[in-house]
N, C-alpha and C positions, 0 to 999 in steps of 0.2 A: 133722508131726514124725516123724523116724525118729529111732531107737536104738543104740547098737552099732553106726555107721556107717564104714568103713575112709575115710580120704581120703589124697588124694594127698599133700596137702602140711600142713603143722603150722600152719593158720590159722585166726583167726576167722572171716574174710568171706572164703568161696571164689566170686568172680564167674565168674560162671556165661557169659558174653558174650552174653547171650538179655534180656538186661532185669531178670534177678533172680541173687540171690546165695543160698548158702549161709549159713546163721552156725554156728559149729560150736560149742558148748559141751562142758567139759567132756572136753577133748583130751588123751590119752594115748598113750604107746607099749609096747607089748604084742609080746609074742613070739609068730608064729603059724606053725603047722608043718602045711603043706598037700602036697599031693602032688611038689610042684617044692621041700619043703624047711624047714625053719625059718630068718624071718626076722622082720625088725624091722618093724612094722605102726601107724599112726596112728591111731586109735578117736575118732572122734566118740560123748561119752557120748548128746548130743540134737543132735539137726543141724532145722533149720527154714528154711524158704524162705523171701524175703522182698525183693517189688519194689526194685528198682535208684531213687534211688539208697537207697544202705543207711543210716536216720540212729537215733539209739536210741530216739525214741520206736517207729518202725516197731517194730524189734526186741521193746520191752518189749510193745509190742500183741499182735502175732503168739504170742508166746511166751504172754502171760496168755489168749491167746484159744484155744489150743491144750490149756493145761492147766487151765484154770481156766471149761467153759464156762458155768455159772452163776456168772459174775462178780457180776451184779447182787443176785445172793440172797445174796451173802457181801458186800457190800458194804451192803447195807441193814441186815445183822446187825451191821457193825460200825458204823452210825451209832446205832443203838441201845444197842450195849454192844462199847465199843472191848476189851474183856477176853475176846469172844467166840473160843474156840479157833480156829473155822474162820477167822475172821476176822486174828486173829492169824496164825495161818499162813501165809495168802494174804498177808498185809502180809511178813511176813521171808520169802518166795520173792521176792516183787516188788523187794524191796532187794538182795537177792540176785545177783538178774538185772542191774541197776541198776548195780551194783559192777563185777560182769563186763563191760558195757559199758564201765564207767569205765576199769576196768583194761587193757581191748584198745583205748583214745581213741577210741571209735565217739561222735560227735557226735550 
């Protein structure tokens, strides 16, 4: 995962033509004023790579496995007690992300 990432173009899935794609979460436009000037700039808030083709389980994996890598210990917290914060947490990220697929029709 990178952060703060400038891209060319205002999309979710920037294919890459190499076998994998971008997914760009969290897309913005931003004024940035660099040596050649102030202008209008695309910000990926988390950008993530992820084998071609692109479908949303991939995505939700990469993305949980990125942020989340003790999945299995917040996951075992919340089969014991669904009220667990961390647990909680991790469950409204993962809908989160879920949403955002839905929203950008990633299959």
């Amino acid at each position: 995962m990178q952060n703060n990432v400038q891209i060319p173009e205002n999309k979710f899935i920037e294919d890459l033509g190499t076998g994998f794609s971008y997914i760009n979460f969290d897309r913005s436009t931003q004024e940035i004023t660099d040596e050649s000037g102030a202008r209008s700039a695309i910000i990926a808030g988390s950008q993530y790579r992820v084998e071609n083709p692109v479908t949303k389980n991939k995505v939700i994996g990469i993305v949980i496995e990125d942020n989340y890598p003790n999945v299995n210990d917040i996951l075992r917290k919340g089969v014991l007690n669904n009220a667990d914060p961390d647990f909680v947490s991790f469950n409204a990220f993962v809908i989160n992300v879920q949403t955002e697929c839905d929203n950008e029709s990633v299959l």
